[in-house]
DRENTORKOL-3810 file (N, C-alpha, C; in nm, 4 decimals):
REM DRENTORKOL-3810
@n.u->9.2359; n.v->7.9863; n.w->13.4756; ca.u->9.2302; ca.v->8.0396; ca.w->13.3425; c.u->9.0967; c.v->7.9987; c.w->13.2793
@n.u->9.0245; n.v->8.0981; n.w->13.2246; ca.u->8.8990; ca.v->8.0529; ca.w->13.1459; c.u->8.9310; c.v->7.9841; c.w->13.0062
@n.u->8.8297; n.v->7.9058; n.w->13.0083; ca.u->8.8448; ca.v->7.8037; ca.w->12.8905; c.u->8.8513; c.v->7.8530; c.w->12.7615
@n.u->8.8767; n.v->7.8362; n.w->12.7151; ca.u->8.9183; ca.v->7.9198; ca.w->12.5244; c.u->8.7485; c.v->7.8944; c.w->12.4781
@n.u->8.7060; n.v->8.0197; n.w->12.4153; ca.u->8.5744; ca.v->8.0277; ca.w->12.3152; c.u->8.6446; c.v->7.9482; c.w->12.1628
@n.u->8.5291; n.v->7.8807; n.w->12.1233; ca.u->8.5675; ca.v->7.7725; ca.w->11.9906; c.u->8.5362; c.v->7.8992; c.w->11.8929
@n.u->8.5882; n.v->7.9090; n.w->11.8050; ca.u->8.5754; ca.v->8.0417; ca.w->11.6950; c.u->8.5199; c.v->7.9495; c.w->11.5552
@n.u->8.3668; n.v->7.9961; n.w->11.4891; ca.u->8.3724; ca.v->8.0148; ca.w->11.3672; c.u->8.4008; c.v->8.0116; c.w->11.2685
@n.u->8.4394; n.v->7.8941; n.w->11.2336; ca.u->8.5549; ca.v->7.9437; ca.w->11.0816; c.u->8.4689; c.v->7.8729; c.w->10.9684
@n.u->8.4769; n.v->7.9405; n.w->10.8358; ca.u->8.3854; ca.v->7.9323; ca.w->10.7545; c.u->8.4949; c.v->7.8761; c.w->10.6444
@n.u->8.6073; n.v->7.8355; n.w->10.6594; ca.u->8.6502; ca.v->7.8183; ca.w->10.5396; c.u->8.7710; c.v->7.6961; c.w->10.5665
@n.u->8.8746; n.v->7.6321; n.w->10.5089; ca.u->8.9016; ca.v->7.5276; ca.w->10.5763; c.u->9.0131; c.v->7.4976; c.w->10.4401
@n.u->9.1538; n.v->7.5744; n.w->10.4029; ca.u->9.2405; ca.v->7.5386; ca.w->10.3672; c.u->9.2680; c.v->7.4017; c.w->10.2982
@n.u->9.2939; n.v->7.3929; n.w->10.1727; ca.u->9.2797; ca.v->7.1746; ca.w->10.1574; c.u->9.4433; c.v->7.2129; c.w->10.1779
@n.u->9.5398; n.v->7.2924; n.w->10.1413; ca.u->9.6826; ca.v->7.3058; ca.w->10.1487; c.u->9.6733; c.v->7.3314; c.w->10.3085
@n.u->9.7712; n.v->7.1984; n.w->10.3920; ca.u->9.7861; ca.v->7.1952; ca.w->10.5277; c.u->9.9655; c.v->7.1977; c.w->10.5536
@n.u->10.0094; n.v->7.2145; n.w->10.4554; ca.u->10.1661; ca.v->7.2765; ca.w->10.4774; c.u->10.2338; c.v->7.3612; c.w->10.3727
@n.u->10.2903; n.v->7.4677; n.w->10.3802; ca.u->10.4177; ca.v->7.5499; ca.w->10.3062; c.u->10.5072; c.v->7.5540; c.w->10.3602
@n.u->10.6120; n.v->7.5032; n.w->10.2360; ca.u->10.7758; ca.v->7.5547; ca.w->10.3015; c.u->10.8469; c.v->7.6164; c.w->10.2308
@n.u->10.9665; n.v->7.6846; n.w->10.2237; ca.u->10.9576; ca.v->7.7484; ca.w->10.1544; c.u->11.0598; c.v->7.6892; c.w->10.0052
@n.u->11.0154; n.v->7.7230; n.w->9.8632; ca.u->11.0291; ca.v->7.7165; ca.w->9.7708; c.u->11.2336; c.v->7.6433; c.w->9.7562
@n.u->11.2585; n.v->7.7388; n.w->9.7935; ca.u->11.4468; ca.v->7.6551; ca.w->9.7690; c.u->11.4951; c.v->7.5271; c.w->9.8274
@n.u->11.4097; n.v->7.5280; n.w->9.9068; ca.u->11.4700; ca.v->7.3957; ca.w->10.0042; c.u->11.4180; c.v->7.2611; c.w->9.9793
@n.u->11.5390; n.v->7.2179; n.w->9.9220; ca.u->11.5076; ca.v->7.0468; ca.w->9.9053; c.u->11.5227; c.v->6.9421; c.w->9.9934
@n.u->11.6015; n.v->6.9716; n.w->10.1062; ca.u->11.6050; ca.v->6.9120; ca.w->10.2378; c.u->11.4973; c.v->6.9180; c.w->10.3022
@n.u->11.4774; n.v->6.8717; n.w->10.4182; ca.u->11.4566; ca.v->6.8520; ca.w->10.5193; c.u->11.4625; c.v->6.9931; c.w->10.5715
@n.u->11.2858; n.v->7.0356; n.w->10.6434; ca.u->11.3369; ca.v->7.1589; ca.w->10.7209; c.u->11.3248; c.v->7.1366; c.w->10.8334
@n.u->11.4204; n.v->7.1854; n.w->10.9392; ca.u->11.4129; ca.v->7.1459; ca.w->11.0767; c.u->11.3478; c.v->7.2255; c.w->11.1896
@n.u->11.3257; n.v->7.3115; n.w->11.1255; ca.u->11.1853; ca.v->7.3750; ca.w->11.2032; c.u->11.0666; c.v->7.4518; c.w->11.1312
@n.u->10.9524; n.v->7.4222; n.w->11.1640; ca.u->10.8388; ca.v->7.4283; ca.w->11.1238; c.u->10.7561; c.v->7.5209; c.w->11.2425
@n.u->10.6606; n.v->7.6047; n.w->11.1553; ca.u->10.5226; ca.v->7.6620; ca.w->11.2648; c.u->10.4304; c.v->7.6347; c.w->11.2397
@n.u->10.3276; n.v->7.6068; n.w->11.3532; ca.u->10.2295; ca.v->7.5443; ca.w->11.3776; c.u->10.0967; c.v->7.7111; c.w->11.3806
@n.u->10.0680; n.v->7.6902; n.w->11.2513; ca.u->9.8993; ca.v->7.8121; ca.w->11.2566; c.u->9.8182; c.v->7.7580; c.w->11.2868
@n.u->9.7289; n.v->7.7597; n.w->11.3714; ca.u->9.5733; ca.v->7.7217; ca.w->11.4022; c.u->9.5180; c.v->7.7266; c.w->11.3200
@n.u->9.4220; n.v->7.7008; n.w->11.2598; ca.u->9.2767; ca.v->7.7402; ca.w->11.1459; c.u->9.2117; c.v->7.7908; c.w->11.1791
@n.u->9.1870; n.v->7.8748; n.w->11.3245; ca.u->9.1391; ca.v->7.9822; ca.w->11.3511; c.u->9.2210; c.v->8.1187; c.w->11.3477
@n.u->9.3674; n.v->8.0890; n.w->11.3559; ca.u->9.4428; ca.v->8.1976; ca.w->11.2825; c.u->9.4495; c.v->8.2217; c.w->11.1755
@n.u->9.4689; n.v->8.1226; n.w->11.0973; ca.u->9.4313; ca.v->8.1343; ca.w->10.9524; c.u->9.3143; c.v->8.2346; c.w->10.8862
@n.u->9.1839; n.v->8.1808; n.w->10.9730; ca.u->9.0424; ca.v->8.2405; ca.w->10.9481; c.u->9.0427; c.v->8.3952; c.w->10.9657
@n.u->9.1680; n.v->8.4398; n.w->11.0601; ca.u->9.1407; ca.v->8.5809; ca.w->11.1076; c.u->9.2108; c.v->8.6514; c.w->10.9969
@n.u->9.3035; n.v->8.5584; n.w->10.9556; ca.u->9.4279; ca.v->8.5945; ca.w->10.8806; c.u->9.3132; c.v->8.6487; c.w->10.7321
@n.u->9.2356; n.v->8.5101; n.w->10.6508; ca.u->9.1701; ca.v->8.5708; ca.w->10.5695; c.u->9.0386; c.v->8.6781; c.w->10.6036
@n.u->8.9456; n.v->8.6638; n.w->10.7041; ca.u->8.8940; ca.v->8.7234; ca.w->10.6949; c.u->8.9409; c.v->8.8818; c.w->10.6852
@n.u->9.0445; n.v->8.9222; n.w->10.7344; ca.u->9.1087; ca.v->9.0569; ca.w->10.7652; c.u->9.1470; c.v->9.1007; c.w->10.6242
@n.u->9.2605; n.v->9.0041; n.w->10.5695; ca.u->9.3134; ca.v->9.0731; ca.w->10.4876; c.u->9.2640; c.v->9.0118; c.w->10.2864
@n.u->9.1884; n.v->8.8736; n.w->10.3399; ca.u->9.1695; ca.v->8.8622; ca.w->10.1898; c.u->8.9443; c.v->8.9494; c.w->10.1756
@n.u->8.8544; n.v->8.9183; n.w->10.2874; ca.u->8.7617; ca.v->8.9933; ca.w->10.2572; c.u->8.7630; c.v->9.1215; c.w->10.2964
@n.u->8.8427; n.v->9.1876; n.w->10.3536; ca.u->8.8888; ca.v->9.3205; ca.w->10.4132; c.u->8.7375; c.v->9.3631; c.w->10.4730
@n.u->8.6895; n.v->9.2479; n.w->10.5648; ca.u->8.6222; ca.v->9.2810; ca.w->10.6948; c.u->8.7060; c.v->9.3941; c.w->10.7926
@n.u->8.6492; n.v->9.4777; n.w->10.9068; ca.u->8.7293; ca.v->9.5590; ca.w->11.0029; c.u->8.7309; c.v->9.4373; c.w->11.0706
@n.u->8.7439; n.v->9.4388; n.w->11.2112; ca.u->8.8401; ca.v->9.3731; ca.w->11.3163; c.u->8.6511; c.v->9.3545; c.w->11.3625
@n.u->8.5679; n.v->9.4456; n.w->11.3838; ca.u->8.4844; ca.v->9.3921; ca.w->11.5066; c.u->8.3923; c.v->9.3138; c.w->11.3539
@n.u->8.4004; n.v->9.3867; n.w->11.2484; ca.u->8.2798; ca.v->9.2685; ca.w->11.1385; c.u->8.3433; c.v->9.1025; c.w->11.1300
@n.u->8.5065; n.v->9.0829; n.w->11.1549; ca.u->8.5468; ca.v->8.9584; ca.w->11.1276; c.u->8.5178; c.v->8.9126; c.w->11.2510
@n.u->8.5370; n.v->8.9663; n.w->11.3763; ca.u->8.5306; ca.v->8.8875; ca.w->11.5150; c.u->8.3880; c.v->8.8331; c.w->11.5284
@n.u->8.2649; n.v->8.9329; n.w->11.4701; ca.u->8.1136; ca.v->8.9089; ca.w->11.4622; c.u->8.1164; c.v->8.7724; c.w->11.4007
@n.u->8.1995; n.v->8.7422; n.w->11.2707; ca.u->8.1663; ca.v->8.6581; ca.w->11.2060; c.u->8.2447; c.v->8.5379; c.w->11.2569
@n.u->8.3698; n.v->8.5426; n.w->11.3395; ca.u->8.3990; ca.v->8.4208; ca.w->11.4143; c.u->8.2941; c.v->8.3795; c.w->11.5309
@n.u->8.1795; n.v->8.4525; n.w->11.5343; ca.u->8.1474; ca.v->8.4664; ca.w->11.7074; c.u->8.2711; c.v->8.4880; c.w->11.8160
@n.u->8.3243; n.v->8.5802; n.w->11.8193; ca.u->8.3920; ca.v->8.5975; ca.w->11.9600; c.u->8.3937; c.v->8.7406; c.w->11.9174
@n.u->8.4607; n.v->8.8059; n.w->12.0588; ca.u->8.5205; ca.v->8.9403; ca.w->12.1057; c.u->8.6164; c.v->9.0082; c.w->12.0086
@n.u->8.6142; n.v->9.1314; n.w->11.9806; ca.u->8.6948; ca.v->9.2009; ca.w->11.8740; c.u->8.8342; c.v->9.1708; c.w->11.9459
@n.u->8.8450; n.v->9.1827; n.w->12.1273; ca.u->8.9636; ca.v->9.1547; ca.w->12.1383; c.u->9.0802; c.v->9.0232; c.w->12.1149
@n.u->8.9702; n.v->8.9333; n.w->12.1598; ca.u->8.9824; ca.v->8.8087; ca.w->12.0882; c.u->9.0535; c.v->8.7948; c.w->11.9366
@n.u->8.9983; n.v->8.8657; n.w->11.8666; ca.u->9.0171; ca.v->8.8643; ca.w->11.7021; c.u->9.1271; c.v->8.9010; c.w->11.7171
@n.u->9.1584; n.v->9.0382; n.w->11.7783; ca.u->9.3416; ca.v->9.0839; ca.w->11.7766; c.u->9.4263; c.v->9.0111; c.w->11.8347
@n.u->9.3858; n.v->8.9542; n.w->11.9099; ca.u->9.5055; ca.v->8.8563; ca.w->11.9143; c.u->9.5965; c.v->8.7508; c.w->11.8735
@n.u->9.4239; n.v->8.6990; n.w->11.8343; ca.u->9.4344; ca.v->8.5880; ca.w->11.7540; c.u->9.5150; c.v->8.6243; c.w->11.5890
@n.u->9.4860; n.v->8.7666; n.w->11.5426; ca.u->9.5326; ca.v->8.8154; ca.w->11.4259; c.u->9.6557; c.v->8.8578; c.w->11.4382
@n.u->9.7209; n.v->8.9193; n.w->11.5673; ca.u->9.8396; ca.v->8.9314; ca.w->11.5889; c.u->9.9394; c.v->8.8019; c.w->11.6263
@n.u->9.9200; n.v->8.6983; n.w->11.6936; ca.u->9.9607; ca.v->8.6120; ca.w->11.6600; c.u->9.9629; c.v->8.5410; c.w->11.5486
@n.u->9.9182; n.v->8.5232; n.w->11.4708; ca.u->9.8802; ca.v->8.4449; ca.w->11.3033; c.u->10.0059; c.v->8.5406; c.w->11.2437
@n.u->9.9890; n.v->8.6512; n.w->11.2190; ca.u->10.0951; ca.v->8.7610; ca.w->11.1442; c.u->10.1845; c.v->8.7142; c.w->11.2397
@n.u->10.2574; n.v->8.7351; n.w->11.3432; ca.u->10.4234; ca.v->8.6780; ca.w->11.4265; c.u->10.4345; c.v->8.5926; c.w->11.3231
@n.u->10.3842; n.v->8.4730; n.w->11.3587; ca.u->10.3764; ca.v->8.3436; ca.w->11.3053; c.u->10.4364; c.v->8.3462; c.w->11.1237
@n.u->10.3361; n.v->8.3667; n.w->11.0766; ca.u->10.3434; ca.v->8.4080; ca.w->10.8907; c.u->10.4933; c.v->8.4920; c.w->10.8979
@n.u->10.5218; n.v->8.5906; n.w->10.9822; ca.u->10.6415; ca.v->8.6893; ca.w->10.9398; c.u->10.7569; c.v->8.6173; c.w->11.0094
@n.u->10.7720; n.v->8.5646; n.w->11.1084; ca.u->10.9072; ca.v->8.4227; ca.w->11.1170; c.u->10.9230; c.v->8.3395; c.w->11.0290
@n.u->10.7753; n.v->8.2872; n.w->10.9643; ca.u->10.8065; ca.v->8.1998; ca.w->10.8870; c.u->10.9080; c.v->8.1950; c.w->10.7538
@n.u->10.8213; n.v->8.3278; n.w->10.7537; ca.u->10.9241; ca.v->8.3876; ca.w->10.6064; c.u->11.0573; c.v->8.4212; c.w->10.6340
@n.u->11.0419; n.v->8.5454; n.w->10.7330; ca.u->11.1856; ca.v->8.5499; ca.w->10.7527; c.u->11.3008; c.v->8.4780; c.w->10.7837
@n.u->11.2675; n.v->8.4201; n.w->10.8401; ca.u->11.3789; ca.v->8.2580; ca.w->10.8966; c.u->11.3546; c.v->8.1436; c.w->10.8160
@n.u->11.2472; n.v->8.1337; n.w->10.6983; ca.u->11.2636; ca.v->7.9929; ca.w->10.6069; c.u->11.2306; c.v->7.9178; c.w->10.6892
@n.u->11.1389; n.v->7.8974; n.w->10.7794; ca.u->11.0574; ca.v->7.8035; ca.w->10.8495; c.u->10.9299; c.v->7.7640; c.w->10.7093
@n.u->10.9045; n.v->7.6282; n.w->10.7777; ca.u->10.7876; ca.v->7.5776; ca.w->10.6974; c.u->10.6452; c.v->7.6055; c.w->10.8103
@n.u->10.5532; n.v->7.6188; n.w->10.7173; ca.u->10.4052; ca.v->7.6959; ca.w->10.7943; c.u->10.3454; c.v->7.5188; c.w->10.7541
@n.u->10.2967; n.v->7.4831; n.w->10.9017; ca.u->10.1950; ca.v->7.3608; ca.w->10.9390; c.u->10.0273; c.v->7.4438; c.w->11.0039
@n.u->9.9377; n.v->7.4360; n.w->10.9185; ca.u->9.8046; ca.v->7.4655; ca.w->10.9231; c.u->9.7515; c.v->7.3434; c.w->10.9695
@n.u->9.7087; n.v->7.3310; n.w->11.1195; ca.u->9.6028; ca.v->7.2623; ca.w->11.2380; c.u->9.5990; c.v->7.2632; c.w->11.3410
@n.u->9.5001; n.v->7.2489; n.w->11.3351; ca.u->9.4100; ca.v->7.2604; ca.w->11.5255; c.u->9.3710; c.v->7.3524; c.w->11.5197
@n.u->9.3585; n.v->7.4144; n.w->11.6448; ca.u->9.2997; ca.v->7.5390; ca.w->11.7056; c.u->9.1560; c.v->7.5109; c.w->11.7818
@n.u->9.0572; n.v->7.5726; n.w->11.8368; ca.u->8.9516; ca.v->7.5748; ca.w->11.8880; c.u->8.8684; c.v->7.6571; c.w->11.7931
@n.u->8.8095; n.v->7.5385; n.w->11.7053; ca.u->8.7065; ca.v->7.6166; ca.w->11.5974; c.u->8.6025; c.v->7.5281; c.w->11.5698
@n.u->8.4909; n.v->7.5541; n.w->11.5324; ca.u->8.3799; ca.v->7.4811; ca.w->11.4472; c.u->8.3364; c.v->7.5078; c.w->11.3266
@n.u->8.2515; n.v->7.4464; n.w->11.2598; ca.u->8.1955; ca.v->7.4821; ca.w->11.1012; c.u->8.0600; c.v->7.4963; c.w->11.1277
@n.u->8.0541; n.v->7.5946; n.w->11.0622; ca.u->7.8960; ca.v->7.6373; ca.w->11.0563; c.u->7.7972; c.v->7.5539; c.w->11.0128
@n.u->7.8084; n.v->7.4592; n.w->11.0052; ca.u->7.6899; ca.v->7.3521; ca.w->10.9389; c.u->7.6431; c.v->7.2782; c.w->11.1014
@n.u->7.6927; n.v->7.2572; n.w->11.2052; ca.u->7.6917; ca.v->7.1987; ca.w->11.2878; c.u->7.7317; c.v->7.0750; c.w->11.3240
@n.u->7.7840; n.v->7.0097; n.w->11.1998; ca.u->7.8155; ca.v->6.8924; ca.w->11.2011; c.u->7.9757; c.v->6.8776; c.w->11.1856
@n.u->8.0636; n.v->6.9527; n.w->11.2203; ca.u->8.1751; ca.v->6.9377; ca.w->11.2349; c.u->8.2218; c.v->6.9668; c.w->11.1017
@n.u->8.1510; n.v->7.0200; n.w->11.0012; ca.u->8.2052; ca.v->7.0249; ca.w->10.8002; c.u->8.1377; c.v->7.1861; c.w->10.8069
@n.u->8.1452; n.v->7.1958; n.w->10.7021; ca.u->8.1796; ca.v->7.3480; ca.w->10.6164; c.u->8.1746; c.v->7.3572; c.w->10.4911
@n.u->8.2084; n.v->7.4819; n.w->10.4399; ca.u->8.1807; ca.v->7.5743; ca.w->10.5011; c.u->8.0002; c.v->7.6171; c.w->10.4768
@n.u->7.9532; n.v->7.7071; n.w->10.5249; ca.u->7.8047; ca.v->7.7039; ca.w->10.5428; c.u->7.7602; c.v->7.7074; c.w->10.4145
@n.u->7.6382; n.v->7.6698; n.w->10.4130; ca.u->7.5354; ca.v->7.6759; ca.w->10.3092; c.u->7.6091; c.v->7.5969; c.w->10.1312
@n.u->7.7158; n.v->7.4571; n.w->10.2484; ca.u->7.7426; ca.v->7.3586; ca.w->10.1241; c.u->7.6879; c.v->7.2551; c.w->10.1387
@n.u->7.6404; n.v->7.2103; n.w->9.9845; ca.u->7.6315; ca.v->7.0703; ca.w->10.0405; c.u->7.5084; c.v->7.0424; c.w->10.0517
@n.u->7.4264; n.v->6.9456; n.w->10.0296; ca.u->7.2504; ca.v->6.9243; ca.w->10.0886; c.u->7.2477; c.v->6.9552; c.w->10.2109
@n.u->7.3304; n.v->6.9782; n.w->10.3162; ca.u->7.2884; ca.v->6.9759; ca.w->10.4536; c.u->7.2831; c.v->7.1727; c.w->10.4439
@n.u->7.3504; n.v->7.2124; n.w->10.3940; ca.u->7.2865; ca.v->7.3610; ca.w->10.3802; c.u->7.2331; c.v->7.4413; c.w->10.2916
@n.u->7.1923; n.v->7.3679; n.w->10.1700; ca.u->7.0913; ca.v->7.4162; ca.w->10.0771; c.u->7.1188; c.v->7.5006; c.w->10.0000
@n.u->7.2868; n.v->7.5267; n.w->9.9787; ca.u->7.3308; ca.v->7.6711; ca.w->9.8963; c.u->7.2693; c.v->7.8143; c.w->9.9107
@n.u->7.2988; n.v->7.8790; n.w->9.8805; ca.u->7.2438; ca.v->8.0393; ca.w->9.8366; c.u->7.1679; c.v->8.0307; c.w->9.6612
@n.u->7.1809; n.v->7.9383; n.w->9.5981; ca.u->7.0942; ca.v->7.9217; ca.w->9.4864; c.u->7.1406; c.v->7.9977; c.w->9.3691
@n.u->7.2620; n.v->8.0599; n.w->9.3338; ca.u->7.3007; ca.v->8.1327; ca.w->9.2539; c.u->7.3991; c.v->8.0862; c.w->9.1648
@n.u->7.4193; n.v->7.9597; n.w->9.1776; ca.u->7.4758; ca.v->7.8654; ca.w->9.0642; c.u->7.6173; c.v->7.9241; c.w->9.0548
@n.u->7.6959; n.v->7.9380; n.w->9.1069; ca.u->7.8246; ca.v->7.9672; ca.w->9.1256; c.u->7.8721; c.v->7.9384; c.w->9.2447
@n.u->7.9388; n.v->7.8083; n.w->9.1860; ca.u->8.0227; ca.v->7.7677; ca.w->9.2941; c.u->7.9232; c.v->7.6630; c.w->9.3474
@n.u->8.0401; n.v->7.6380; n.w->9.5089; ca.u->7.9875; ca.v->7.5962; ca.w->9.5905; c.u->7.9283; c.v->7.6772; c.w->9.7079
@n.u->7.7932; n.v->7.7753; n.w->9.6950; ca.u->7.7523; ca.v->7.7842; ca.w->9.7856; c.u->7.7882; c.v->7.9228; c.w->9.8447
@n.u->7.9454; n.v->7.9486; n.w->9.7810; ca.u->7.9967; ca.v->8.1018; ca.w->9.8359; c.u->8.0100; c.v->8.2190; c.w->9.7820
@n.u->7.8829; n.v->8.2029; n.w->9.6972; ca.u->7.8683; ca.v->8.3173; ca.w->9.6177; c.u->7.9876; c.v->8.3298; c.w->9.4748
@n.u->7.9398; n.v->8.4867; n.w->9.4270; ca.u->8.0341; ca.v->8.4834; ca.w->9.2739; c.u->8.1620; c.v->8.4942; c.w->9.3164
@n.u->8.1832; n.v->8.5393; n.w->9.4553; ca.u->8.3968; ca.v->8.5321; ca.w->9.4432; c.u->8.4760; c.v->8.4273; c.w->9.4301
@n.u->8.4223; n.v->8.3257; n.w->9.4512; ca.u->8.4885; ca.v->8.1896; ca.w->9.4712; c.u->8.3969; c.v->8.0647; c.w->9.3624
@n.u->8.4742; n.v->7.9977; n.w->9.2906; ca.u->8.4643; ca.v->7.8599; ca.w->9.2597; c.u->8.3701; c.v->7.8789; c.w->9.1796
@n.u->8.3279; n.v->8.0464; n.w->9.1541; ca.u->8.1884; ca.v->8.0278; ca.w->9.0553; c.u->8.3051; c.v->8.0142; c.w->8.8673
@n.u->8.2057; n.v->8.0351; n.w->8.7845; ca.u->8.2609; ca.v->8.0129; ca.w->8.6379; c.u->8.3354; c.v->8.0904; c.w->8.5559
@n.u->8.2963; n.v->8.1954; n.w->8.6042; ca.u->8.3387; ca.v->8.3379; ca.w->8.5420; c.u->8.4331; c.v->8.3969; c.w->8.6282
@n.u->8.5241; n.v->8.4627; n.w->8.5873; ca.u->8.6326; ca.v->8.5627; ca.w->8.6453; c.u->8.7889; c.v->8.5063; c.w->8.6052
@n.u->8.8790; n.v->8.5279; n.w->8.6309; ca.u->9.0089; ca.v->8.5216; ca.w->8.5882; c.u->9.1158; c.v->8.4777; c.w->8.6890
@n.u->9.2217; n.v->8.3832; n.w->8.6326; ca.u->9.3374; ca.v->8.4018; ca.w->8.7165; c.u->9.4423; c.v->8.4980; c.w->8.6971
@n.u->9.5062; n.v->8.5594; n.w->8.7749; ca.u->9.6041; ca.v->8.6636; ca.w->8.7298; c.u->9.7453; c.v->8.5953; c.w->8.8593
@n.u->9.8422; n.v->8.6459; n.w->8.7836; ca.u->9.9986; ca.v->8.6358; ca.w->8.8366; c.u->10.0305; c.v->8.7563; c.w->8.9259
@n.u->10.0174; n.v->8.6866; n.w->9.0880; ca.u->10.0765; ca.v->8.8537; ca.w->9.1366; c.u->10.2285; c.v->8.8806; c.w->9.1313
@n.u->10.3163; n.v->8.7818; n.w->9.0158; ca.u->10.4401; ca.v->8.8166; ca.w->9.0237; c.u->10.4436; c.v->8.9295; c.w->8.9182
@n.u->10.3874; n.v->8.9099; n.w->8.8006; ca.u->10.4284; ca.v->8.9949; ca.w->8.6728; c.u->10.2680; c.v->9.0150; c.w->8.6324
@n.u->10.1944; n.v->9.0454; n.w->8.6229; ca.u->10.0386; ca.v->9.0647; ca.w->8.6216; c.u->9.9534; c.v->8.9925; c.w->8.4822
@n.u->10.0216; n.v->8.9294; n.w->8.4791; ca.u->9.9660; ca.v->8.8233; ca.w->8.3594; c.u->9.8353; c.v->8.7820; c.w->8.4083
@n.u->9.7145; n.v->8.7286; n.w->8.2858; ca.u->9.5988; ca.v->8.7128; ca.w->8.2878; c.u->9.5560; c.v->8.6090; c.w->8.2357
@n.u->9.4424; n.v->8.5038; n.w->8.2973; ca.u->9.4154; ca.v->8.4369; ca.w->8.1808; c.u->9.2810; c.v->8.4038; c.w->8.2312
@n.u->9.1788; n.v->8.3471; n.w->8.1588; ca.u->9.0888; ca.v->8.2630; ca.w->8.2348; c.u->9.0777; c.v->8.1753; c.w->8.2813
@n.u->8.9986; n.v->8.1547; n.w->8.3868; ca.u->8.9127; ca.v->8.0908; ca.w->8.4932; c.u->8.9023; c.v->7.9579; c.w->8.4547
@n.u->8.9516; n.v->7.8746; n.w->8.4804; ca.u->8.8613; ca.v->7.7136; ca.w->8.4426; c.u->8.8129; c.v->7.6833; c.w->8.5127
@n.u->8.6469; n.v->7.6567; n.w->8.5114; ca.u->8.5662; ca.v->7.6073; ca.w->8.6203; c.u->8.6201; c.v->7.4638; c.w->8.6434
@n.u->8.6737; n.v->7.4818; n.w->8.8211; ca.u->8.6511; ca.v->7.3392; ca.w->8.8672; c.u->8.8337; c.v->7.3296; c.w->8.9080
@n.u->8.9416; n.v->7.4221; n.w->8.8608; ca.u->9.0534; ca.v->7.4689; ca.w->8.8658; c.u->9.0758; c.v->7.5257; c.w->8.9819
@n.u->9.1523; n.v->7.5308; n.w->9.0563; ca.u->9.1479; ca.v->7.6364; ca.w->9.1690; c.u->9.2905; c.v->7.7103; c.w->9.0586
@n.u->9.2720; n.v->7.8558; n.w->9.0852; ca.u->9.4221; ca.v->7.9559; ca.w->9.0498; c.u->9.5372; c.v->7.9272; c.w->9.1080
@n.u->9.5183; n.v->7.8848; n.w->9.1994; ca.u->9.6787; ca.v->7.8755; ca.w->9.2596; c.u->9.6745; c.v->7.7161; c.w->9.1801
@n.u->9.6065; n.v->7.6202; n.w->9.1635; ca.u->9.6866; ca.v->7.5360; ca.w->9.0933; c.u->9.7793; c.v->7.5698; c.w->8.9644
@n.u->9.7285; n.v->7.6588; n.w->8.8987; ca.u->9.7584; ca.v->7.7069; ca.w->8.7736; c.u->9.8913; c.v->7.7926; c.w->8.7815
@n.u->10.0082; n.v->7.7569; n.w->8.7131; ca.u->10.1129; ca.v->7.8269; ca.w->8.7023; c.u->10.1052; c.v->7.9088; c.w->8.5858
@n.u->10.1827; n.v->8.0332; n.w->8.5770; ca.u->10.1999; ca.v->8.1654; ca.w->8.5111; c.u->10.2531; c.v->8.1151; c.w->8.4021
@n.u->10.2127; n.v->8.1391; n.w->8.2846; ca.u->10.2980; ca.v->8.1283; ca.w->8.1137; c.u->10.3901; c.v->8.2179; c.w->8.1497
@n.u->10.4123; n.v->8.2880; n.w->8.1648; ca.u->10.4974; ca.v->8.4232; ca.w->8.1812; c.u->10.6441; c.v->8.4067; c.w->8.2256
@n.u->10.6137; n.v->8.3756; n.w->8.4026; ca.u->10.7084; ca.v->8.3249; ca.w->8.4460; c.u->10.7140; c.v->8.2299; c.w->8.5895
@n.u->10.5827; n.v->8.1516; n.w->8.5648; ca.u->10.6169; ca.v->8.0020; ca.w->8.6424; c.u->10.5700; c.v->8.0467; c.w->8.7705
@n.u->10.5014; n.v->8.1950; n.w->8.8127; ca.u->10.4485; ca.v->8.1640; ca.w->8.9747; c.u->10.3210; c.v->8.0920; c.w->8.9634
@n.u->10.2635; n.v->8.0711; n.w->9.0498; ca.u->10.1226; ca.v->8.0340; ca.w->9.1182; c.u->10.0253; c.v->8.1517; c.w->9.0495
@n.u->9.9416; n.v->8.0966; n.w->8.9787; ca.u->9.8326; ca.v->8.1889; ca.w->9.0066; c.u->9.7556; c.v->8.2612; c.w->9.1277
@n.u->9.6579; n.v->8.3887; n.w->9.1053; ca.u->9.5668; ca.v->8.3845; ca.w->9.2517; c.u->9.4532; c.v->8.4049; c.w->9.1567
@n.u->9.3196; n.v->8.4167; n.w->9.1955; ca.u->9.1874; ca.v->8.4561; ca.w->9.1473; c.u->9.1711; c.v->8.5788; c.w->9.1552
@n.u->9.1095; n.v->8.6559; n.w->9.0334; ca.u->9.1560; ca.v->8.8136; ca.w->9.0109; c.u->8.9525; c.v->8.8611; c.w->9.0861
END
């Protein structure tokens, strides 16, 4: 069997478990996502890259990417359906900085993009401006620099924020 290609990943989850919301016990089974599934998972569906622009950007094979993206989705859709808890680690990946950290162009070791928003990843993320919104009931509010949205719960009715 040929050795697994290390994949690319530009981004790096600080939340390394979900379970799901009702359960106050103990769950007795859990799935294990790679962070290179993860990576395929966002690049696909949160920058709505195609399949061969996200695989470019892992460095590997478009076929590669489908698999890796079709497994990640199994994974995510048991989880839910059966009330399994989702465990995010491992996999065969690196960070673009070369030094084992991430994601690129953070940090003195990669010199930013220079556009004062954020860290480094441009205006979609972590910059000052833009909004959190509720994808339960579509409530709105602003942005607090330095906040992530999902920390922020809904006035409305108590979900998670996302970044609009």
């Amino acid at each position: 069997m040929r050795p697994r290609k290390r994949r690319m990943v530009d981004f790096e989850h600080p939340e390394r478990q979900f379970r799901p919301f009702s359960s106050e016990s103990e769950i007795s089974e859990e799935i294990l996502l790679t962070i290179d599934e993860l990576e395929a998972m966002r690049l696909s569906f949160l920058e709505n890259l195609s399949q061969t622009e996200a695989a470019a950007r892992m460095e590997i094979h478009q076929s590669t990417f489908q698999r890796a993206l079709k497994k990640a989705l199994e994974k995510v859709t048991d989880a839910l359906v059966h009330g399994k808890a989702i465990r995010i680690e491992g996999g065969d990946y690196r960070m673009p900085r070369g030094d084992g950290t991430g994601p690129a162009r953070q940090g003195p070791a990669g010199g930013g993009r220079g556009r004062g928003q954020g860290k480094g990843r441009g205006g979609r993320f972590g910059g000052p401006e833009g909004n959190c919104i509720c994808p339960a009931c579509g409530y709105e509010t602003p942005h607090t620099p330095g906040v992530s949205c999902s920390q922020v719960k809904c006035e409305k009715c108590g979900s998670p924020m996302v970044r609009k």
